[in-house]
Every structure is written in C-alpha cells, then in structure tokens.
N, C-alpha and C positions, 0 to 999 in steps of 0.2 A: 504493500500500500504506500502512495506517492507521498507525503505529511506535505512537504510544498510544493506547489507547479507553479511558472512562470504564464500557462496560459492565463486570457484576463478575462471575464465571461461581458461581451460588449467593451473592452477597453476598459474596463474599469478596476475591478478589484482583485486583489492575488488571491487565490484560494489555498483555505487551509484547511487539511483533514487531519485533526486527533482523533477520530474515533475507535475506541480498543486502546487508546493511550493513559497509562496511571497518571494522576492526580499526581503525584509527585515527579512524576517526568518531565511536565509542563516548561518548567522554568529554565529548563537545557534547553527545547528544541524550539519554544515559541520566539520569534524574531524580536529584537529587542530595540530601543529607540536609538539614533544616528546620532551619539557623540558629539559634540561641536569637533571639529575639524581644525587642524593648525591653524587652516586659513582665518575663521572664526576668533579664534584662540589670539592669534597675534594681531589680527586687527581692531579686535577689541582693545587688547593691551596697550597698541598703540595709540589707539582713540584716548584712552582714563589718560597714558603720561601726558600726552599734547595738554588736554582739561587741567591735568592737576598743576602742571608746568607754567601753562601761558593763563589759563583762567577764561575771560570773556572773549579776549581774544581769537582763543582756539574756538570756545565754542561758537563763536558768529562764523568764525572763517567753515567748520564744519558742517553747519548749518545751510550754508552756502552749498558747500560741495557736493554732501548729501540729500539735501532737502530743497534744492534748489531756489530757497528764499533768499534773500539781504535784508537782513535786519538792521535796522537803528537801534533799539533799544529790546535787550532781550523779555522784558519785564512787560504784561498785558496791561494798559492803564485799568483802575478799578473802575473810570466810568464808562469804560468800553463794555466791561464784566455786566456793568448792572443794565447797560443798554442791551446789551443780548436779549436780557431776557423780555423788554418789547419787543422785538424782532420776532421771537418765534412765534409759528402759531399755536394758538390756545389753546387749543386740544395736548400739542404736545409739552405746553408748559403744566397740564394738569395733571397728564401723563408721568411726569418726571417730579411733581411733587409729592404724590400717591406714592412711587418708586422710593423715594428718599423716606416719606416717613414710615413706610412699611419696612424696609434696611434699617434705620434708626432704634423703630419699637423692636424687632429680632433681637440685634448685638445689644441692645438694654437690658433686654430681657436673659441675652445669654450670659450677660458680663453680671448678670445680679444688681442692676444700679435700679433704686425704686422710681418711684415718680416722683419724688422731691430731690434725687440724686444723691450726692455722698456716695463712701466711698463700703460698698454692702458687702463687698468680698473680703474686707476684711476680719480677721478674726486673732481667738487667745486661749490660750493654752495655759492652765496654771498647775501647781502644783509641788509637793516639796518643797515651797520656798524659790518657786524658782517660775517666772510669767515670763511666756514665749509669746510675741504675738508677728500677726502677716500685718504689712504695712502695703499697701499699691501709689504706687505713685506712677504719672504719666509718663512718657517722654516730655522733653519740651517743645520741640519741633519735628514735624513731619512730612517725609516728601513721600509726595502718589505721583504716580507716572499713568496716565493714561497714554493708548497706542492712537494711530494716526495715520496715515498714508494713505491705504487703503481702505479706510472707511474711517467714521468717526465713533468712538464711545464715551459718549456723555455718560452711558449706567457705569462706567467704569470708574470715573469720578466720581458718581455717589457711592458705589461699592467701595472705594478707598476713605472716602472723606468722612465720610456718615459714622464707621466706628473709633476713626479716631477723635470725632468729636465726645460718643459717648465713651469712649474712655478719661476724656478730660484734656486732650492735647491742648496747650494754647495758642499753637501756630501750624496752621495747615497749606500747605503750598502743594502747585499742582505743576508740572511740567508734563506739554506734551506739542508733538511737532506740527507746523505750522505748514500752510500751504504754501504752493510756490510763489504767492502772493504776500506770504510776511503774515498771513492774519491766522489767527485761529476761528473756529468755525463756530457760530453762535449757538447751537446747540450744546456744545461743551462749554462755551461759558457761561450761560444759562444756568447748565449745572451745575456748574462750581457756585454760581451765585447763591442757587437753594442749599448746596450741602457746606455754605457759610466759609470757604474758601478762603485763607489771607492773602496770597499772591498766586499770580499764574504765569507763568515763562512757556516762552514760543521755542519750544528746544524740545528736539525728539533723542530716538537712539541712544547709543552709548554712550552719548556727549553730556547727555541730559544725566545719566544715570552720578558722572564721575563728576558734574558740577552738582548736584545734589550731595555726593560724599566729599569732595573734599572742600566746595566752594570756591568761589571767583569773587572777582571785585561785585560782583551785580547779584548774586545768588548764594544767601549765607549757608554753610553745610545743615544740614539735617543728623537726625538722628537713629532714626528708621526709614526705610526709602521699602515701598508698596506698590502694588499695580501690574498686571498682565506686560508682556510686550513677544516681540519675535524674537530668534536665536541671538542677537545679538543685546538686544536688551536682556534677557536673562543671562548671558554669558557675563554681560559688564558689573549687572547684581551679583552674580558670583564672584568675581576678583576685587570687589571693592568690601566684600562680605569681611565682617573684624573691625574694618573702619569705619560701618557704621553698620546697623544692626539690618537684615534681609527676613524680611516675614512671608509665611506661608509659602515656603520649600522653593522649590523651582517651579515660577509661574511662569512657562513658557507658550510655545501656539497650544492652539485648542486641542482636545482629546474628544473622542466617545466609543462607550463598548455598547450595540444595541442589543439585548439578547429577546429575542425573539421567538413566539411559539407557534405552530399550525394554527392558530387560531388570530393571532397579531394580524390587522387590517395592514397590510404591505405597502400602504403610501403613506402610514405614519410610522414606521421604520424608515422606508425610502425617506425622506422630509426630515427626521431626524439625525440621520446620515448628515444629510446636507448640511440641516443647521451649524453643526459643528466646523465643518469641510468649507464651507464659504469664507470662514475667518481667516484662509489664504494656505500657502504650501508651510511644509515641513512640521502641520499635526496629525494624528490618527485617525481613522473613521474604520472601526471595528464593527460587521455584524456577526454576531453568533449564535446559531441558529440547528436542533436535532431534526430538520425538515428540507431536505435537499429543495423539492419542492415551493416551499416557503422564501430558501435563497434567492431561485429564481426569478421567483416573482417580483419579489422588492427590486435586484437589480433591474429588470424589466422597467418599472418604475422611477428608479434611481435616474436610468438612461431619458425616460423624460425630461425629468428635474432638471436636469443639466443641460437636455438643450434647449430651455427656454430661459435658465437663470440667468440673469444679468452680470452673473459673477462666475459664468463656464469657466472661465481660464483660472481664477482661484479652484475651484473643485475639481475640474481635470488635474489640476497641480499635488492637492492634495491626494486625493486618490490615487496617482498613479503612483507616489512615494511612500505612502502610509495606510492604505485601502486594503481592507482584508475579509473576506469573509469564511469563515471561520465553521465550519461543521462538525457537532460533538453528538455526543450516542444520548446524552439527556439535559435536562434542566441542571443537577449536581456539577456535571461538569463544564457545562457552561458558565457557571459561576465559578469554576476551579480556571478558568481558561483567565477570568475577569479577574481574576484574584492575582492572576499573576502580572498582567499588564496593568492594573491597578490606574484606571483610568481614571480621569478629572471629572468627567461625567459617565456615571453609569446608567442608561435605562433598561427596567425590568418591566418589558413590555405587553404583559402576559394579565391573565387575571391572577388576581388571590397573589399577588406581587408583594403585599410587605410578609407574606410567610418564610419568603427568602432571604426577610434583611439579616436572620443568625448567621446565615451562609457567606454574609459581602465582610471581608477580613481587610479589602484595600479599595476605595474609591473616593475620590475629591466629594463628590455629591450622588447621591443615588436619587433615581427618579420613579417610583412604584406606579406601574399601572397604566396602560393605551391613554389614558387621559391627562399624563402628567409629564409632559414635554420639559427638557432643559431649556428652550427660552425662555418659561415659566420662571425660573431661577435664574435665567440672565439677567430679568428685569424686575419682579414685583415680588417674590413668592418672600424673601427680605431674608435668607441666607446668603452668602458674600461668593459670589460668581468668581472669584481671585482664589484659586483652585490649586494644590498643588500637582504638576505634571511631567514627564519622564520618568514618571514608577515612581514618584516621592512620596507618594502617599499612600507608600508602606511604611513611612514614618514622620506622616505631617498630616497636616488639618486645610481646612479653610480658612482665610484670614479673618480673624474676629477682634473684639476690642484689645482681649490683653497682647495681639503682638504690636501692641501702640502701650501696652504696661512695666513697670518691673516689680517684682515682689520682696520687696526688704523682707528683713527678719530684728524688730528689738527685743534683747531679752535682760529682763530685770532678773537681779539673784538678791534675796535679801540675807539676813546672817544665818536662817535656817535651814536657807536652801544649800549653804557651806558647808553646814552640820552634816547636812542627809545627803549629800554626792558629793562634797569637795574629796572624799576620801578615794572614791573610781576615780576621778580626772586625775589624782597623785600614781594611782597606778598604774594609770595606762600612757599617762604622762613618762615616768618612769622606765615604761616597758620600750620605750620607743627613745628613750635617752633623751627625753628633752627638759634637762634639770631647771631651766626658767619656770616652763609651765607647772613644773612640781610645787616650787615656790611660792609660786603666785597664791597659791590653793596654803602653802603652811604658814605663811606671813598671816592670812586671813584667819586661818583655823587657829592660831593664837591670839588672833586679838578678837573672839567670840564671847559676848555680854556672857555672864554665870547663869 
C-alpha cells in the first residue's frame, strides 16, 4: 500500500493513505511542516541588524524596498485613526464593535477580571508562619502586528488589542504595513480606534517586528510583541525572542485539519478548506476523511471554489504546497492523524462532535459540528484567532490576557514561620554546600522572641 502518491486528484491535493497504520507510527511517516530555509533565516537576520543598527532609517529605507511605499513619517496621525472610523460603512463599523466587545467579554472572563476589574487572579497561601501570595502585574507596553499585503485584518487588531487591554497594559501600539500609497487602510484603523489603540506605524515585515524589539528614534521598544504574520514575520518573532517576550508559540500562515464523515455536507468541508487556504501560500489545508467516496466529492467541490474565488492564485499556492487529503480506516484515527499535525484550527465536522473533544490532545482551536465554521472564531465567537502553528500547539495555547501578564510571587515569613521550617532550608541549604543560606536561617533562629 502506496502511504504517499504524488498524483493530485484535479490538481489539487497530495493524497494520503494511513489506513492499517498504528496510532503510534503516525509521527515518522506523516509529512511534517517546511523549516524556514537559510534563505528565510538570513534574510530575516539581516532585516533585525539593519533595524537595530540604523533605526528609522533602515526601516523607511525597507519599507520602500519591500512594500513599495515612501514614507514621511512612520507614525499614523491619531486624527487620521479616529477619521477612519467615519469612513467606513456602518454596517461594518457595527460589525467590528460587536467583534471587539465579544473578544473583550471572552479574555475577561478567561483572565478572571470581574466587572469592576482589579486584579481577580490573584491569590494567598498561608500557613506555618509563612504567607505566599501571586501578584499579576501587566507589561507596560505592547506591540501587535497585524499582516497586510495581501489582504487586510482589522479582527487581527482586535484579537491583539482587546486582551491586552483586559489585562491592564497601558500602552498599546499596532504596526502593520502600508500600501504602496504610504496609507494604511481605514478599516484597520477603525479598528485600532474601537480596540483603544495608543499608536499605529505604517511598517510591515520583519522590519516592523525588530523596531518593535529593539526601537528607533520614532518607535519606543515594547515589551511583548503579538499578532499572526507570514514566514518571515514569524521567523523575525523568533530571533528577537529573549529581547522581548513572543506570545502564543509560533503564529505563523494559517493551518486546518477538516475531519470529515459520510455524512459531512461536502461544500462545507470544501469552503472550509478554503477559508483557511485563501490567507495565501506556505499554510496547510488538511482533509481527513474514513470515506474515499466523501474525499471525492469535497474535492469535486473544492475544484469549484477555486475557480471562481477571487483569490485562485493564493489557494492554488496553498494547496499545491501544503494540501493533503488524508484517508484513515475510522473516526479514532482520524483524530490520531490530527493529533499529530496539531493544527491551528481543527474542524470536527461530523454530528455528536464534542464526544471527540477527550480525543483532541493538540489543536490551536477546535470547531465541533457542520454548523461551526473557523470564521466563526476569526471574527465574533470572542476566543483569540492568534493561534499557535507549525505543531506548536503540542505545547502552547491561544493568545489570551496573561501572555500580556507576569506573575510575581511575595512571600512574608514571620518568626514562626523560622521556628517551623527554618530548620529544612538549614539542611538542605547544607546539603548542597551553601553555608550563607544556612546562616541566614541560624542568625534568625537565634534571635526568636521566648
């Protein structure tokens, strides 16, 4: 039995058969995501030194180069921000309010902040003579990057801005790139208007990522920098990672695993596909499906979609790099297939779908049920579409308030708490040769009230 063939069924997707394959085999033989590349690697690098070297400089001159604007001034005026939002039509500024404060109430509600706010996560430990408590405190500033070029994403700015508001940050800044005209486009400033934005700069790419870390004359560094972007914007989050703090794994292009059952209506599989596939080349678009038949058809389908979308040449791109459809012997192992590419968005497009959530061990977001599409959660459903992708979310989340927190730790000892464990810290102090820390503990346990 062939596990991969190079035929494409209609041009589209590689086919893959595990069927008769263990659950434990998976993770050798399933193809796994394309490494950033030297090319990638160094040009990114090269981008952060120019930034961190020349400052505004580099970035305008880059800006130029790659984005093909000239900018005067990298910096969006704030009355340009709040005139966006006349600009747009009404429908879609109602659109993006509903958006923002459904985002808003979610991360409030996840981060435990009441309705009067304060800080709810915090808590205390006593005991022995001895009070532990969790302290949360913000960052102080924070950079979100929404992407650009190929389309615009204004929810992407509220998915960034909206929790670190409810976390408390008090400086929210947005970089994202500009057309070839110098302007950013009113719909994203719109949005930065409602999700309370402090600045906005006309800087996309890696340019943007390494004035955000390390700062220029015109763009003060940050502290945590957030926000989706292409291979080189995540590659630039990566090398500036240390110098300032990178939330929610590797938010690289878009992901989806669809799994699929004889029963899944085959143009909202197909359309699902897509959604993902449209956000440009080099993401994944997984179907997986125990229904040969089933495959068919959706691709059938798929081959519509694409030649009437407006965005063929993104979806051919995608698809022919990252396109798989994927045929397994049942539902278990279709989730064992999921499990392993650990996608950014999983749909479980079947009935009786949350029976399966014990089964989902790795996915950015799970979507239960024919009825419950990922654009649902790109835009209103008010969990944070800023996903981790390239397998990371075998060991990361979705971006939520606390990667905008730190969690201190104070701890009071009063002279009882000395009595009743200063005597362990002497020994274990001891045990490891560090005669200060023994000290510290027998200076005190001498001078203990009668």
């Amino acid at each position: 039995m062939s596990l991969v063939t190079d035929e494409r069924t209609d041009g589209l997707l590689t086919t893959i058969d595990v069927r008769g394959r263990r659950a434990a085999d998976l993770a050798g033989i399933l193809p796994r995501p394309h490494a950033p590349g030297h090319d990638v690697r160094d040009v990114v690098g090269q981008i952060l030194e120019r930034v961190r070297v020349d400052g505004d400089r580099a970035v305008l001159a880059l800006t130029a180069e790659l984005d093909g604007a000239v900018l005067e001034s990298l910096r969006v005026p704030q009355v340009e921000i709040d005139a966006a939002l006349g600009r747009i039509p009404a429908a879609l500024r109602e659109a993006l309010e509903v958006a923002h404060r459904r985002i808003s109430d979610y991360h409030a509600f996840e981060a435990g902040v009441g309705a009067e706010g304060g800080d709810a996560g915090e808590g205390e430990l006593g005991g022995n003579g001895v009070r532990v408590r969790q302290l949360l405190r913000p960052v102080d500033r924070a950079g979100c990057y929404a992407p650009g070029g190929r389309a615009r994403y204004p929810s992407s700015v509220l998915m960034c801005a909206a929790p670190a508001r409810v976390a408390g940050v008090a400086e929210v800044v947005l970089c994202v790139p500009p057309g070839p005209d110098g302007r950013v486009d009113d719909a994203t400033l719109a949005a930065a208007a409602i999700a309370g934005v402090d600045e906005v700069y006309a800087v996309g790419g890696a340019q943007a990522v390494g004035a955000m870390a390390y700062g220029t004359e015109t763009i003060r560094p940050v502290d945590v920098i957030v926000g989706p972007g292409n291979r080189y914007v995540a590659e630039a989050k990566r090398q500036v990672s240390g110098v300032v703090g990178i939330a929610a794994a590797f938010a690289g292009p878009s992901e989806v695993v669809v799994i699929a059952g004889p029963t899944t209506p085959a143009r909202y599989a197909a359309v699902d596909l897509a959604v993902q596939a449209e956000h440009g080349p080099d993401g994944l678009a997984w179907l997986v499906t125990w229904s040969e038949e089933k495959a068919a058809e959706v691709l059938d389908v798929l081959g519509e979609i694409i030649s009437s979308s407006p965005r063929r040449d993104d979806l051919e791109a995608t698809f022919h790099s990252g396109g798989y459809a994927c045929l397994v012997d049942d539902v278990h192992q279709a989730l064992a297939v999921s499990n392993v590419v650990a996608p950014e968005h999983l749909e479980l497009l079947i009935d009786d779908a949350e029976s399966l959530l014990p089964g989902v061990r790795a996915a950015g977001a799970v979507f239960c049920g024919p009825w419950s599409p990922a654009s649902m959660g790109d835009y209103v459903a008010g969990p944070n579409h800023v996903l981790p992708t390239d397998r990371t979310a075998r060991f990361s989340s979705a971006l939520r308030a606390d990667d905008f927190r730190r969690h201190l730790h104070a701890v009071t000892v009063d002279p009882a708490g000395i009595a009743a464990l200063g005597g362990h810290v002497r020994e274990i102090a001891l045990a490891e040769g560090l005669a200060a820390h023994a000290l510290s503990i027998e200076m005190r346990a001498g001078e203990l009230p009668s």
